[in-house]
mmCIF file of the N, C-alpha and C atoms, coordinates in Angstrom:
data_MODEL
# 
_entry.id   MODEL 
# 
loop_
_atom_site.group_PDB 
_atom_site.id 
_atom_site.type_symbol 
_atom_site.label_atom_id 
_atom_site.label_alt_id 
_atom_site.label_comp_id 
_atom_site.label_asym_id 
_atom_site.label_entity_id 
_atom_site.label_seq_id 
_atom_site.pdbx_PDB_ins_code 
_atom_site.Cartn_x 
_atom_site.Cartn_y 
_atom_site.Cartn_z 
_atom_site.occupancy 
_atom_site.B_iso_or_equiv 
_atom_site.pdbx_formal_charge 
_atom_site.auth_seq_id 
_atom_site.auth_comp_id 
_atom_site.auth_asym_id 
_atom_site.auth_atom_id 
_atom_site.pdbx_PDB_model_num 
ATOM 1   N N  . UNK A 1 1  ? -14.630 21.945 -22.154 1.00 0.00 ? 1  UNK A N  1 
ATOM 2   C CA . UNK A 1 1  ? -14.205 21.915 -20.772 1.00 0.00 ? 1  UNK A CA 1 
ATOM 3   C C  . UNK A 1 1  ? -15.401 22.298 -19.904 1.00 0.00 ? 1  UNK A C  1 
ATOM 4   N N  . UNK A 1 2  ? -15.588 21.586 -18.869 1.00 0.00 ? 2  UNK A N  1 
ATOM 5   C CA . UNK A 1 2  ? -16.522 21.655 -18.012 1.00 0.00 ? 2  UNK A CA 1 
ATOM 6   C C  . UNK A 1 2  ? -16.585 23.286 -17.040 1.00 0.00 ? 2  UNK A C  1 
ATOM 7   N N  . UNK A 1 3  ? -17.562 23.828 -16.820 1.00 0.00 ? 3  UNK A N  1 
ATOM 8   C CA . UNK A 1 3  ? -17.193 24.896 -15.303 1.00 0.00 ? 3  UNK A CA 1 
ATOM 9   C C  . UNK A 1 3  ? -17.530 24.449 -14.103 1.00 0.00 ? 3  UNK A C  1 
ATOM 10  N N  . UNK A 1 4  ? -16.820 25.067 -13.198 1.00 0.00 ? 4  UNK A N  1 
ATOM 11  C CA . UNK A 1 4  ? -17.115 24.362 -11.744 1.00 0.00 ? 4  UNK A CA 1 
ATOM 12  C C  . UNK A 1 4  ? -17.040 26.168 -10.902 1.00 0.00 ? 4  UNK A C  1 
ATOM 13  N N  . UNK A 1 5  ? -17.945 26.534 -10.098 1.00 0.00 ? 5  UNK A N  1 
ATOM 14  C CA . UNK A 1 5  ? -18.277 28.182 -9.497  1.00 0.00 ? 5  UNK A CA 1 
ATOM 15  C C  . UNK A 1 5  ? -17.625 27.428 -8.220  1.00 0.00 ? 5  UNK A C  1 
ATOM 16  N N  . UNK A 1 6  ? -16.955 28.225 -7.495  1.00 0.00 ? 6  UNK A N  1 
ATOM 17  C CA . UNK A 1 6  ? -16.297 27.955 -6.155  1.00 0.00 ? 6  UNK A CA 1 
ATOM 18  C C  . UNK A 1 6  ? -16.712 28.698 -5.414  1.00 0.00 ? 6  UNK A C  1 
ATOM 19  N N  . UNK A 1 7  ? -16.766 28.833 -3.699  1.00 0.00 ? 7  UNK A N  1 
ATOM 20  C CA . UNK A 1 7  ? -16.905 30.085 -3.171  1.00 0.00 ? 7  UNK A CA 1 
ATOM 21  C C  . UNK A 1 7  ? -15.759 30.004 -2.277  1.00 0.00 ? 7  UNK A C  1 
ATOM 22  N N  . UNK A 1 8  ? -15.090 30.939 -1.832  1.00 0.00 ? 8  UNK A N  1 
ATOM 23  C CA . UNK A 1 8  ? -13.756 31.486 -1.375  1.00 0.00 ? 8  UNK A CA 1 
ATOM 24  C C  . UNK A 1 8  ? -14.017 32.266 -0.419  1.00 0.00 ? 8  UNK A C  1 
ATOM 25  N N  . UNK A 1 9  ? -13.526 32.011 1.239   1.00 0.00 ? 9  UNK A N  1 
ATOM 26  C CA . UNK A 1 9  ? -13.563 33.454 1.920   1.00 0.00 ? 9  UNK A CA 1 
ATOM 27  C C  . UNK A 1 9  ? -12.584 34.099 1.620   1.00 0.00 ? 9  UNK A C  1 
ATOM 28  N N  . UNK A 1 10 ? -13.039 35.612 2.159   1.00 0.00 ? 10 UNK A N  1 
ATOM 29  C CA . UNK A 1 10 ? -12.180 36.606 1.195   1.00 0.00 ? 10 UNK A CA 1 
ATOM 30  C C  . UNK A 1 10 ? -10.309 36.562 1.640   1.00 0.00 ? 10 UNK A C  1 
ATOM 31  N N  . UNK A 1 11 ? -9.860  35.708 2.239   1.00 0.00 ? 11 UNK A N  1 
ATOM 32  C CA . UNK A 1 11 ? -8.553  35.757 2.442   1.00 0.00 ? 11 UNK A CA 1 
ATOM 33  C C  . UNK A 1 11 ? -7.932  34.791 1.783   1.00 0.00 ? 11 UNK A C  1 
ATOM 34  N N  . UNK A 1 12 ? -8.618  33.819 1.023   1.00 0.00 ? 12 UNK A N  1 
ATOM 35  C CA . UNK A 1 12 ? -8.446  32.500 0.789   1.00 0.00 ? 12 UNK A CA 1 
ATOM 36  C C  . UNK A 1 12 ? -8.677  33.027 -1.051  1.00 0.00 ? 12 UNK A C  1 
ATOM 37  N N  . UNK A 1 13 ? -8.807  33.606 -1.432  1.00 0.00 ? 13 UNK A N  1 
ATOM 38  C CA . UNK A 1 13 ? -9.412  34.566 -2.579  1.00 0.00 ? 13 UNK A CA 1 
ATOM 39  C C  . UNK A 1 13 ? -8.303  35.688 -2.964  1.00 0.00 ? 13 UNK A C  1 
ATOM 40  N N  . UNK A 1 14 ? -7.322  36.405 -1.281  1.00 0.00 ? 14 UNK A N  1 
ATOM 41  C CA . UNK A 1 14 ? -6.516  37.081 -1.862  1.00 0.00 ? 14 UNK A CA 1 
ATOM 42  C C  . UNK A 1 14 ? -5.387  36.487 -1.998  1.00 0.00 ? 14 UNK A C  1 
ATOM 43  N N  . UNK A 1 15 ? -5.054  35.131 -0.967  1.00 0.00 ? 15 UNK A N  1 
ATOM 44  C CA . UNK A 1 15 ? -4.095  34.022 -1.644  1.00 0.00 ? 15 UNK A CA 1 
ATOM 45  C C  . UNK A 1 15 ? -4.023  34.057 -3.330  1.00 0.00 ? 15 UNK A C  1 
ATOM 46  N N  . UNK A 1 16 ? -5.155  33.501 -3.616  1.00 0.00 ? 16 UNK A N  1 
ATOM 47  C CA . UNK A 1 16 ? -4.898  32.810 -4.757  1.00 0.00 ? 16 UNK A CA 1 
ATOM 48  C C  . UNK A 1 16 ? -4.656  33.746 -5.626  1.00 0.00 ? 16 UNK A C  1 
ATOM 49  N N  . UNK A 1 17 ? -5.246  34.882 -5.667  1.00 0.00 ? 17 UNK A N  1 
ATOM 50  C CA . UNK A 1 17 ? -4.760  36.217 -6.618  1.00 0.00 ? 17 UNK A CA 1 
ATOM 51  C C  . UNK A 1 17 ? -3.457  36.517 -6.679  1.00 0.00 ? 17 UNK A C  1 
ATOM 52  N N  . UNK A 1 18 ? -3.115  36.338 -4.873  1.00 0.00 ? 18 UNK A N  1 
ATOM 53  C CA . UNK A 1 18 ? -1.678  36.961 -4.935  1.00 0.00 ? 18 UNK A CA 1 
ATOM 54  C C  . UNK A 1 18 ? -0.447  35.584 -5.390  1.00 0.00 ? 18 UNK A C  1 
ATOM 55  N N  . UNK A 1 19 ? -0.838  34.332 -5.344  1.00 0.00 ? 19 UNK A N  1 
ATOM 56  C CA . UNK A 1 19 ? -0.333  33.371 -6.065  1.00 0.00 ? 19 UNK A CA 1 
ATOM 57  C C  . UNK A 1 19 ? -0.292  33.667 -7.798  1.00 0.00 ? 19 UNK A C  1 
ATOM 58  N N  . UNK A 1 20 ? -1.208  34.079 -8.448  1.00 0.00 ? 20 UNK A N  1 
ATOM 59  C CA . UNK A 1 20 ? -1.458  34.198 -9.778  1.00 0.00 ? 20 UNK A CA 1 
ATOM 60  C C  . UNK A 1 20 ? -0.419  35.183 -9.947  1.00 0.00 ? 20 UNK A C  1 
ATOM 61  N N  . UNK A 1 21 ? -0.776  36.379 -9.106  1.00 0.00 ? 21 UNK A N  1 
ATOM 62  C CA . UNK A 1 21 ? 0.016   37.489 -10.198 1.00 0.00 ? 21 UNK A CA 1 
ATOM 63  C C  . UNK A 1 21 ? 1.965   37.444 -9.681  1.00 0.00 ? 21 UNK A C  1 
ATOM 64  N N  . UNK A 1 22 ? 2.063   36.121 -8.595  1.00 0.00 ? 22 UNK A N  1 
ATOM 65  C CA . UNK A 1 22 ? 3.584   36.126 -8.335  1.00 0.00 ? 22 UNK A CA 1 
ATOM 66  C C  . UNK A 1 22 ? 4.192   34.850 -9.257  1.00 0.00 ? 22 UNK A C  1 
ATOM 67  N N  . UNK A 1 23 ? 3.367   34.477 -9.867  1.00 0.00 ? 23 UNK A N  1 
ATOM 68  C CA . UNK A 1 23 ? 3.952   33.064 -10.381 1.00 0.00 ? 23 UNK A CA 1 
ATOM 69  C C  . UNK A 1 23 ? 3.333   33.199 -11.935 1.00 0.00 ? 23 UNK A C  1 
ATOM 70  N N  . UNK A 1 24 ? 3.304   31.820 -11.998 1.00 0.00 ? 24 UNK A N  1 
ATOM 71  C CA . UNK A 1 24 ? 3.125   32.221 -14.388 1.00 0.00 ? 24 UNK A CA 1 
ATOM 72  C C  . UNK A 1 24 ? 1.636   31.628 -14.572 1.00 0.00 ? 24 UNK A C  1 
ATOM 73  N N  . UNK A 1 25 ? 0.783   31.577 -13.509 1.00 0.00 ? 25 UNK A N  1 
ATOM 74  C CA . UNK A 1 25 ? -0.614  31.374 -13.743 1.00 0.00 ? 25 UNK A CA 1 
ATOM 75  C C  . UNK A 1 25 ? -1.316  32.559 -14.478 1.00 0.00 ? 25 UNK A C  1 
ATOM 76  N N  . UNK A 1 26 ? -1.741  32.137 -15.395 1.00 0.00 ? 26 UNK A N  1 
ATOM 77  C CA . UNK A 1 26 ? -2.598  33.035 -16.412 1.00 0.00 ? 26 UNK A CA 1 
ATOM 78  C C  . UNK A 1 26 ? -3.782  33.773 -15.918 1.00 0.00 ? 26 UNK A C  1 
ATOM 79  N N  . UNK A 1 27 ? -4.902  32.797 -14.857 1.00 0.00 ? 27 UNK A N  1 
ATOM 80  C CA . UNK A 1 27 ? -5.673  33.303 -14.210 1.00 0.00 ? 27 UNK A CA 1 
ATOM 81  C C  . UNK A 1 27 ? -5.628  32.605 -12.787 1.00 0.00 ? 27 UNK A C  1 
ATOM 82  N N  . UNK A 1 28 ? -6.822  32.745 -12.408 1.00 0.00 ? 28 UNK A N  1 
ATOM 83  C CA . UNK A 1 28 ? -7.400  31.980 -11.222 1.00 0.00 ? 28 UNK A CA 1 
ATOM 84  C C  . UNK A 1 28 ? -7.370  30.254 -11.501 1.00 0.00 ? 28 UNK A C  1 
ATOM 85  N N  . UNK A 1 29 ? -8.447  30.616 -12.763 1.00 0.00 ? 29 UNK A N  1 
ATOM 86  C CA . UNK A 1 29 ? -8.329  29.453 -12.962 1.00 0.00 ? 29 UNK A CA 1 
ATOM 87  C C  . UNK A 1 29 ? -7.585  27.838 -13.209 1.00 0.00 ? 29 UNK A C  1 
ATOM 88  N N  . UNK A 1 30 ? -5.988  28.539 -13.929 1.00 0.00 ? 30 UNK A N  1 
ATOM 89  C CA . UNK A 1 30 ? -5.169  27.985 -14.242 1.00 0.00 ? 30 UNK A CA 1 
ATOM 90  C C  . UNK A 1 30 ? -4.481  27.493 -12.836 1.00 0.00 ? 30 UNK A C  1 
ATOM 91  N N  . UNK A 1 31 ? -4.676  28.425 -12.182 1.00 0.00 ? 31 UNK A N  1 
ATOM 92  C CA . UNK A 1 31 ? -4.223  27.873 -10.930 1.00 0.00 ? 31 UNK A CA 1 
ATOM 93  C C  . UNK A 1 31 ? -4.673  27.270 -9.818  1.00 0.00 ? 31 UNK A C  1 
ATOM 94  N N  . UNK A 1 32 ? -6.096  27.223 -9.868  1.00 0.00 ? 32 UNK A N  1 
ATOM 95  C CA . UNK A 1 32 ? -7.165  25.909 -9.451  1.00 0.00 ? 32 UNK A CA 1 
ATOM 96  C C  . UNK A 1 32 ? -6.530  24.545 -9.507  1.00 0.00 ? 32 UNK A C  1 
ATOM 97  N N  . UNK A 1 33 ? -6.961  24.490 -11.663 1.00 0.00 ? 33 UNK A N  1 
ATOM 98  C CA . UNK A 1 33 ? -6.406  23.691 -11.850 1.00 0.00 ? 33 UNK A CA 1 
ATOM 99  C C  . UNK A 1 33 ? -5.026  22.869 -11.617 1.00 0.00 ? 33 UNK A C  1 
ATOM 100 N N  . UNK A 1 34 ? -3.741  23.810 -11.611 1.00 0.00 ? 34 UNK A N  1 
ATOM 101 C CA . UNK A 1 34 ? -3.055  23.232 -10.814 1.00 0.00 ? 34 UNK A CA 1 
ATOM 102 C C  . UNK A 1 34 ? -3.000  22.331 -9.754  1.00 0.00 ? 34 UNK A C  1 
ATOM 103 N N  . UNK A 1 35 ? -3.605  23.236 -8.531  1.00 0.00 ? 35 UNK A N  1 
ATOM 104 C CA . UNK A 1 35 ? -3.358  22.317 -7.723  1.00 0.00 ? 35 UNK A CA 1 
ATOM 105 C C  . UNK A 1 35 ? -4.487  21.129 -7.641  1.00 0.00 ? 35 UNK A C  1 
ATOM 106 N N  . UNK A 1 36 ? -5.357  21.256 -8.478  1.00 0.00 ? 36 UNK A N  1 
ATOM 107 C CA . UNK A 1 36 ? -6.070  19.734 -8.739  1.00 0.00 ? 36 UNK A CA 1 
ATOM 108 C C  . UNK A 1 36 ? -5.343  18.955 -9.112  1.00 0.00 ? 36 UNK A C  1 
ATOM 109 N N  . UNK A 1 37 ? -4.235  18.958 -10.197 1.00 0.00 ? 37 UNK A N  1 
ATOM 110 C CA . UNK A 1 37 ? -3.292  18.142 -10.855 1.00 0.00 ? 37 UNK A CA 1 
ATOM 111 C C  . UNK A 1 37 ? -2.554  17.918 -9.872  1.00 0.00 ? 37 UNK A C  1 
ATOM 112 N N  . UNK A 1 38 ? -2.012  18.331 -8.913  1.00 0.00 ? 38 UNK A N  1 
ATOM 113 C CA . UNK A 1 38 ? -1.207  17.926 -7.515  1.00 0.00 ? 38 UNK A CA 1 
ATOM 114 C C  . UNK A 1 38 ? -1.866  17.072 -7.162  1.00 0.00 ? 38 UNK A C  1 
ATOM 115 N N  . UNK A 1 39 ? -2.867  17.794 -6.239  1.00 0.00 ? 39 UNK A N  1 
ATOM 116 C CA . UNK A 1 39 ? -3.481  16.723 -5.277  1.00 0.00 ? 39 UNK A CA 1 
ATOM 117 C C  . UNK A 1 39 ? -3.663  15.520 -6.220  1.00 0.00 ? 39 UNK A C  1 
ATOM 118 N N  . UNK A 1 40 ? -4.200  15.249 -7.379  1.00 0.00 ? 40 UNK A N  1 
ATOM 119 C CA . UNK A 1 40 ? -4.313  14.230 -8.116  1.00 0.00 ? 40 UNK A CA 1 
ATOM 120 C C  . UNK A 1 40 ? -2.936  13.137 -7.839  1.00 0.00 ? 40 UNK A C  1 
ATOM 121 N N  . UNK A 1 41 ? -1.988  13.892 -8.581  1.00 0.00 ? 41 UNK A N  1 
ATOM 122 C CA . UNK A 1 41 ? -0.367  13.279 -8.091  1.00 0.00 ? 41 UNK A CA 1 
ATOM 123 C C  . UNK A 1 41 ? -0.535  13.014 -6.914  1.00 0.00 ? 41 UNK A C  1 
ATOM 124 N N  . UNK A 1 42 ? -0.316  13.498 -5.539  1.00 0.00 ? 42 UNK A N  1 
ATOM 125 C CA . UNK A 1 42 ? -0.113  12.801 -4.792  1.00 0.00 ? 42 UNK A CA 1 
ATOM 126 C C  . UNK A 1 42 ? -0.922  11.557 -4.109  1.00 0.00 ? 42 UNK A C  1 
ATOM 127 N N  . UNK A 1 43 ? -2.187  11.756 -4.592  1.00 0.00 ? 43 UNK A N  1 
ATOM 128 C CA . UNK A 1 43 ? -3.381  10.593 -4.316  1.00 0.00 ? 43 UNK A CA 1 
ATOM 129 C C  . UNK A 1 43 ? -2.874  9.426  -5.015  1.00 0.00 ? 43 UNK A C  1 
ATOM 130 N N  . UNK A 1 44 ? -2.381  9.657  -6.281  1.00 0.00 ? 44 UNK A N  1 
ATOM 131 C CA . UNK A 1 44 ? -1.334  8.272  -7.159  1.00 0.00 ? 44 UNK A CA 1 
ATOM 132 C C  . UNK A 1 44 ? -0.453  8.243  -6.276  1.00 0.00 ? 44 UNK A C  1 
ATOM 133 N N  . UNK A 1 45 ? 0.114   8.672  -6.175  1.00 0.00 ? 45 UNK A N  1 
ATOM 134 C CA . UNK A 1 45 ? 1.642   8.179  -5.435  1.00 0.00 ? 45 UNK A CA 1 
ATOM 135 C C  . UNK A 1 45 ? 2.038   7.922  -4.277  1.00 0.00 ? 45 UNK A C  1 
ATOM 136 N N  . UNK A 1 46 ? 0.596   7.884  -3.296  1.00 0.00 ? 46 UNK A N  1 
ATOM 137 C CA . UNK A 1 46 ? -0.271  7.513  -2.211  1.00 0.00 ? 46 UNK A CA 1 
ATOM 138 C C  . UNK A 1 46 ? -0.458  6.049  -2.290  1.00 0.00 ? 46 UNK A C  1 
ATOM 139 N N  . UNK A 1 47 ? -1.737  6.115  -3.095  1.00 0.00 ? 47 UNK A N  1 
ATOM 140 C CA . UNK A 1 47 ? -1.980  4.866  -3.232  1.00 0.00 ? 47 UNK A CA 1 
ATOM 141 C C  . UNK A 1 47 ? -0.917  3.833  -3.566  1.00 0.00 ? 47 UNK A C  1 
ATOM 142 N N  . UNK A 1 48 ? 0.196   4.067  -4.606  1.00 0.00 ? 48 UNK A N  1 
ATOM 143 C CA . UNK A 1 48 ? 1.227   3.424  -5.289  1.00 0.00 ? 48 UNK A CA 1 
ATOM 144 C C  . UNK A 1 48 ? 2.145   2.550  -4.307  1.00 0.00 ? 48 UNK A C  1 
ATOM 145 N N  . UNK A 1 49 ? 1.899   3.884  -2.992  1.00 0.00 ? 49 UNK A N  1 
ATOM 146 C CA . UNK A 1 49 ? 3.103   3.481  -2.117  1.00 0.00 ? 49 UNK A CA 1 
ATOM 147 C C  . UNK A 1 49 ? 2.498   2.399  -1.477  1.00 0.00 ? 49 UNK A C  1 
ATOM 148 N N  . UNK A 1 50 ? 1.034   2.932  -1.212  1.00 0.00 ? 50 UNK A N  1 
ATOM 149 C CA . UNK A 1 50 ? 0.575   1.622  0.098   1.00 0.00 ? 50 UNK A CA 1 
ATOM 150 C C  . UNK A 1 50 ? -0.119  0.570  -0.876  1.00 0.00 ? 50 UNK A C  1 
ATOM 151 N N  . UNK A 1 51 ? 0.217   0.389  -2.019  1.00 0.00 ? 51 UNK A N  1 
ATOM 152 C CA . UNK A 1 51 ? 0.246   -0.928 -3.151  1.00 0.00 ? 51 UNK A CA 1 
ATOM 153 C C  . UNK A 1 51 ? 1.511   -1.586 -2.932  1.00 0.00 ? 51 UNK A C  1 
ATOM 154 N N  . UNK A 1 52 ? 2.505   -0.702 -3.152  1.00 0.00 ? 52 UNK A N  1 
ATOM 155 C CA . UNK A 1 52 ? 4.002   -1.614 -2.805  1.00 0.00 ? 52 UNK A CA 1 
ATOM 156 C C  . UNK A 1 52 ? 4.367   -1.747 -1.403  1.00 0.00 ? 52 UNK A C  1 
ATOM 157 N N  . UNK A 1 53 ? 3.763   -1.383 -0.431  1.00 0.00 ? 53 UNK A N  1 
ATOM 158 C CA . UNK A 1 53 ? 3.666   -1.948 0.763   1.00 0.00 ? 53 UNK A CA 1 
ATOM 159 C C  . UNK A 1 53 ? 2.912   -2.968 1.356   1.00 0.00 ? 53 UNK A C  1 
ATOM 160 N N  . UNK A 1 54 ? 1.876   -3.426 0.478   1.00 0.00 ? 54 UNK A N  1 
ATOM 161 C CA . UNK A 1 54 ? 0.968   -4.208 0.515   1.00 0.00 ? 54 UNK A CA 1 
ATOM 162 C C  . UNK A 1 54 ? 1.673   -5.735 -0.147  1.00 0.00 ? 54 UNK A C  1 
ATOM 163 N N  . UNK A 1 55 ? 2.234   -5.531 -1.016  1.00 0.00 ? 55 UNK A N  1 
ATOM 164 C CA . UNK A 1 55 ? 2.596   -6.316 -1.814  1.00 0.00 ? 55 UNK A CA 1 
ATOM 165 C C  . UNK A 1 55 ? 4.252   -7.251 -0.900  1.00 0.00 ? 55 UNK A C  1 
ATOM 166 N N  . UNK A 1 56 ? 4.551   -7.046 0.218   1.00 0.00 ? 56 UNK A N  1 
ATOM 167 C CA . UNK A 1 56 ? 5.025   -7.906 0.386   1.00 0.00 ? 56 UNK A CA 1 
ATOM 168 C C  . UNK A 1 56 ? 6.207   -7.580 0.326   1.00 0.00 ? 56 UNK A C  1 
ATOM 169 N N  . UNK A 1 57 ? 7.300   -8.452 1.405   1.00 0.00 ? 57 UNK A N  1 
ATOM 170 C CA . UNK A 1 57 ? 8.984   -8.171 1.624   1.00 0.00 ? 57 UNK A CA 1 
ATOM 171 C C  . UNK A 1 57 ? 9.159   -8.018 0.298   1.00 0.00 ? 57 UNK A C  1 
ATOM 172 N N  . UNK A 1 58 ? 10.132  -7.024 0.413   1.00 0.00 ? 58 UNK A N  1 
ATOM 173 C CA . UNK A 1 58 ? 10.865  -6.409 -0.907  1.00 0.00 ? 58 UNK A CA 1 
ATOM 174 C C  . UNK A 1 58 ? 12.482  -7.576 -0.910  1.00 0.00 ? 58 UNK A C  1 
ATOM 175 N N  . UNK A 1 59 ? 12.741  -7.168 -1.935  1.00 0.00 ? 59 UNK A N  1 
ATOM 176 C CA . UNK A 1 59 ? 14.284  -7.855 -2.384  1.00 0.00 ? 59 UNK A CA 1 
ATOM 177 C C  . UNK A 1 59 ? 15.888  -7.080 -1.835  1.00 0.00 ? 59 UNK A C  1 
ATOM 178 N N  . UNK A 1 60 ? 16.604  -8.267 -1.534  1.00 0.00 ? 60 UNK A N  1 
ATOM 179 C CA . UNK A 1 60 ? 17.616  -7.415 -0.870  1.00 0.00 ? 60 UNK A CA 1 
ATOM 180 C C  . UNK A 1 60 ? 18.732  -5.941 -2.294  1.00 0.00 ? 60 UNK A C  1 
ATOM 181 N N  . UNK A 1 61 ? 18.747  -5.093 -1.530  1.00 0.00 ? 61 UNK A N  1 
ATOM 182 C CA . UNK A 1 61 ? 19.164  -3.914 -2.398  1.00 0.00 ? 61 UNK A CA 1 
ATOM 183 C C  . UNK A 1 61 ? 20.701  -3.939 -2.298  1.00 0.00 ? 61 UNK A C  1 
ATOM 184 N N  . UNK A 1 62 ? 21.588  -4.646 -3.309  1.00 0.00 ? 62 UNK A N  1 
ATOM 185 C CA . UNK A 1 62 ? 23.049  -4.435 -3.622  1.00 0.00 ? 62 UNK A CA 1 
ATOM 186 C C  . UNK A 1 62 ? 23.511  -3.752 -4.561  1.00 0.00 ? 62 UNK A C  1 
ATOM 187 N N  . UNK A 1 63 ? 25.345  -3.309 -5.079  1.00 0.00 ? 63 UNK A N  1 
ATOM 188 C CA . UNK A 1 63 ? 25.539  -2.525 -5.905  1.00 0.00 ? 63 UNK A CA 1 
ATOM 189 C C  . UNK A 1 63 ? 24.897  -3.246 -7.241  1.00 0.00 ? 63 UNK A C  1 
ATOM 190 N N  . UNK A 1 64 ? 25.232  -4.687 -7.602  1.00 0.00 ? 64 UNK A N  1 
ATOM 191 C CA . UNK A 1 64 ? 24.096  -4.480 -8.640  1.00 0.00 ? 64 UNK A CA 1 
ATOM 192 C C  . UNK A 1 64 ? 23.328  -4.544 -9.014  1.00 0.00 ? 64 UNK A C  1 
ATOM 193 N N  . UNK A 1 65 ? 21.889  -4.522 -7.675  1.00 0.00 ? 65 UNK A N  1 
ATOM 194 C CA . UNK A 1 65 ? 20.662  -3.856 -8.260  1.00 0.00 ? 65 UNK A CA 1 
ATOM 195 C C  . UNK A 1 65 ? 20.606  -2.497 -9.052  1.00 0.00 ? 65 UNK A C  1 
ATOM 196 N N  . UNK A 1 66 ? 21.706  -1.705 -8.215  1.00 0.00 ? 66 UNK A N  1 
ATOM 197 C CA . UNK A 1 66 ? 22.054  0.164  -8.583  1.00 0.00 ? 66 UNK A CA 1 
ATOM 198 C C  . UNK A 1 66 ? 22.209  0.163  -9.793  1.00 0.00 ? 66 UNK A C  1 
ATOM 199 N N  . UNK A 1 67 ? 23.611  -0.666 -10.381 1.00 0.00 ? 67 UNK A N  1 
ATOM 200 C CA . UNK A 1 67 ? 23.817  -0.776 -11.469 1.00 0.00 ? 67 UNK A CA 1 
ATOM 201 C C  . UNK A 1 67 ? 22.625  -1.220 -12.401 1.00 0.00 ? 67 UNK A C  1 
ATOM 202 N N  . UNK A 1 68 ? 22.246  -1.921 -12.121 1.00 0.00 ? 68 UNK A N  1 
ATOM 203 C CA . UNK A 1 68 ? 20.754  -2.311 -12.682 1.00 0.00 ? 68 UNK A CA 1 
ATOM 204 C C  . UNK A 1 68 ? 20.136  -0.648 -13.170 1.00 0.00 ? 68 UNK A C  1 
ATOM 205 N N  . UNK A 1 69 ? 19.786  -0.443 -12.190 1.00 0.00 ? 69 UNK A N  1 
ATOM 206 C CA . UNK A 1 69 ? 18.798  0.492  -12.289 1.00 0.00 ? 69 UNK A CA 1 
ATOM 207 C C  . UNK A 1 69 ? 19.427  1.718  -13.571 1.00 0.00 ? 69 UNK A C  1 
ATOM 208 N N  . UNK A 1 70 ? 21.010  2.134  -12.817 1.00 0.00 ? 70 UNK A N  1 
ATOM 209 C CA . UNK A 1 70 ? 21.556  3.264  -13.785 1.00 0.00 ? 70 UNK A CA 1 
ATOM 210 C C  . UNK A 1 70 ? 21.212  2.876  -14.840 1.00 0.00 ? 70 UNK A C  1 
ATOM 211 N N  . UNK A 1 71 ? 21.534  1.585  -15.426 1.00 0.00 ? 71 UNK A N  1 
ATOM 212 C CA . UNK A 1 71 ? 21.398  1.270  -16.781 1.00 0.00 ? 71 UNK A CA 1 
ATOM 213 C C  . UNK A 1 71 ? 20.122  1.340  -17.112 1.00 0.00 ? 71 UNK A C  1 
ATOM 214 N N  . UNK A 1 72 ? 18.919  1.014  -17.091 1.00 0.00 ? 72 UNK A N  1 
ATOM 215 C CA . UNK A 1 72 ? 17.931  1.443  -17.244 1.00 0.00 ? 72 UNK A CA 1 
ATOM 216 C C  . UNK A 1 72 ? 17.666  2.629  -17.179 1.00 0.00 ? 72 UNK A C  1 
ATOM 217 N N  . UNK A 1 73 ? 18.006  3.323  -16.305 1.00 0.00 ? 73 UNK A N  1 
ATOM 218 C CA . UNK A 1 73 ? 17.699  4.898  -16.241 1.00 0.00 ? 73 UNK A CA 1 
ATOM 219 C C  . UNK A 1 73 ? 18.199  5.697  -17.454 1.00 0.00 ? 73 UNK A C  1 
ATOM 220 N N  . UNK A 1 74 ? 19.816  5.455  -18.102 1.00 0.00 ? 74 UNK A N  1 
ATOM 221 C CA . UNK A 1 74 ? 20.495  5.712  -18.785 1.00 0.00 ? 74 UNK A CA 1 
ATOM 222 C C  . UNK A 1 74 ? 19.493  5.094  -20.328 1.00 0.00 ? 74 UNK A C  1 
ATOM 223 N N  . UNK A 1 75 ? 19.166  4.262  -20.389 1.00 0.00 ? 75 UNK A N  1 
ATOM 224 C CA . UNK A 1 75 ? 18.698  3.723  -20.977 1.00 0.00 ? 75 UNK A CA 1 
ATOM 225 C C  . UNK A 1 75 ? 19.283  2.456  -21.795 1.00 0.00 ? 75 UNK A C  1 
ATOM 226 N N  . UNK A 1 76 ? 20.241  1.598  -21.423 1.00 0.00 ? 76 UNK A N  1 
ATOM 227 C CA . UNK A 1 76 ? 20.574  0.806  -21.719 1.00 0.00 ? 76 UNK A CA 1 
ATOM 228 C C  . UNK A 1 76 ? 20.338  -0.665 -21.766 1.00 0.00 ? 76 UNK A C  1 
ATOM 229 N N  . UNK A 1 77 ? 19.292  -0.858 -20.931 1.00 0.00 ? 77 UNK A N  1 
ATOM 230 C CA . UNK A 1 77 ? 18.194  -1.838 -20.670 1.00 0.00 ? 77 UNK A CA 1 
ATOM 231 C C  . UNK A 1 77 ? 19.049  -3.309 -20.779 1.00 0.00 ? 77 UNK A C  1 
# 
């Protein structure tokens, strides 16, 4: 695993401490990482959206598209 040194002003430093020791982050670090894995997520699911917005009128949505979907969801495909 790679290291990366950060610098923090000191209020931004007692956040994250006081995030660590209120939640199940192990260190600092773990909780860096976290929210890298967020922001990551939402940059996908960003882009995703303005891909399927890009992509053109959508299809009209009835009960059985829904049904559609439950079943798939359910897994019945």
């Amino acid at each position: 695993m790679a290291t990366m040194n950060i610098s923090l002003p000191d209020e931004l430093r007692a956040f994250a401490d006081e995030q660590v020791a209120a939640h199940v982050y192990a260190s600092s670090s773990e909780y860096v990482r976290e929210l890298i894995r967020r922001d990551r997520d939402d940059v996908r699911l960003r882009e995703a959206v303005i891909a399927g917005l890009r992509s053109g009128d959508g299809s009209e949505i009835d009960p059985a598209y829904i049904d559609r979907l439950r079943a798939r969801a359910a897994g019945d495909r």
